[in-house]
Every structure is written in structure tokens, then in C-alpha cells.
N, C-alpha and C positions, 0 to 999 in steps of 0.2 A: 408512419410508425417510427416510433425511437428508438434507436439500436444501442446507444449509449451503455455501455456498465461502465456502474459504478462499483468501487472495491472500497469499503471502508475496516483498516485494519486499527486495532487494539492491542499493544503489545506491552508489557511492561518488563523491566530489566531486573537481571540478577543484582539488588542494590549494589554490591560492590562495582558492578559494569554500567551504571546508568549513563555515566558521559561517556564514556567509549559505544556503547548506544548510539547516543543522541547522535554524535557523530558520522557514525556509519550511515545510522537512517539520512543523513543529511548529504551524504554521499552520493546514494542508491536514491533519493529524491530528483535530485540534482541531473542523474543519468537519466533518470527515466523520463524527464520532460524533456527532452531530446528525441524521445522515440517519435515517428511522424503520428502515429494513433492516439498518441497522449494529449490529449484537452485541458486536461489541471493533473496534479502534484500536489497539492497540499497538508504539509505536517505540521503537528500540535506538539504540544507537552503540557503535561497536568502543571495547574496551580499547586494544587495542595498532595500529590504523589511525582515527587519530581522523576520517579524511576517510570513513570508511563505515558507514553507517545501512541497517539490517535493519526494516523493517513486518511486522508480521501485522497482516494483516482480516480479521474475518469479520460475510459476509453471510446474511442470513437464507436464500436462496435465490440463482438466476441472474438475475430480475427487478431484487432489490435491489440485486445488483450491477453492474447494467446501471444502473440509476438513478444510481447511485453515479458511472460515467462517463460518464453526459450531465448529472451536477449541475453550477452556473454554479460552483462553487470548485472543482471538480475541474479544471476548465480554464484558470482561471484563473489558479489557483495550481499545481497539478499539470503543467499542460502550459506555462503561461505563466513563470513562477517555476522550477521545478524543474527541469524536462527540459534546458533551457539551462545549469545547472549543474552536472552529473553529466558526471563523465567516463564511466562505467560503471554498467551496469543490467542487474540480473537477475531478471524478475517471472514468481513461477508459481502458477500456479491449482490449487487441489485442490477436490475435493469430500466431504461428508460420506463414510467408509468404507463406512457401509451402503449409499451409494446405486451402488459399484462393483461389477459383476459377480463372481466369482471365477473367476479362470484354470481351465478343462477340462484 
């Protein structure tokens, strides 16, 4: 069974804060592929909406992804940094495919 979650976040910035954004996110990237549960980190930015940045993460399991948001830069910079400058956010959780039942 796959324990994997996956977090894929959608955020987009108050225009006037898009590169002070981009930045942070790059920051709080950067910290979190350091955690020992973190498998990838990967951040985007729109072509054609330059104020919107796409994450995928994947964590080893639900543990590592709990760790992940009680780590001290998670907060810091993810809720301290970040969340202040998004106008817009959309963050959703998957888990490995093996680990979902199949529809009856």
C-alpha cells in the first residue's frame, strides 16, 4: 500500500506582491526539501498569470506531512510570509492511488 501524500497547492498573489511571492514560496521550497519525509518540492509559475504559483509535494506518508506543518519554517514563512500575500488559494491533498479503495 502507498502512503505517499501528495499536496498540490494553487495560489495566486495580491498583484502588487507577486515577486515578493514568488520569492518567499522559493524560500519555504527550499526549507522544506530538507525535511527527512519530503520526496519532492516542486514549484511552478503561470505563463500567462504571472501572479500564480502551482506546488507539488510529496510526502513520505501522513506523519511526514504533519511534521511538515508543525516544522518552525513552515510557519514562519508559510503562514508568516506567505498567507499575507495571496490573494487566492487552493491546496488539496491526495494520497498514493493504491492506498484508495475502489468504488463498489
Amino acid at each position: 500500500m502507498d502512503s505517499t501524500v501528495v499536496v498540490i497547492a494553487d495560489v495566486t498573489a495580491k498583484p502588487e506582491h507577486a515577486e515578493q511571492l514568488g520569492a518567499a514560496l522559493e524560500e519555504l521550497a527550499a526549507a522544506c526539501r530538507t525535511e527527512p519525509g519530503c520526496r519532492a518540492y516542486d514549484l511552478f509559475r503561470s505563463t500567462e498569470q504571472p501572479e500564480r504559483f502551482l506546488s507539488v509535494e510529496k510526502y513520505t506518508d501522513a506523519a511526514a506531512f504533519e511534521a511538515h506543518r508543525a516544522a518552525e519554517h513552515f510557519t514562519r514563512i508559510g503562514l508568516g510570509t506567505v498567507v499575507p500575500l495571496v490573494e487566492t488559494r487552493d491546496v488539496q491533498l491526495f494520497t498514493g492511488a493504491n492506498s484508495v479503495p475502489p468504488k463498489s
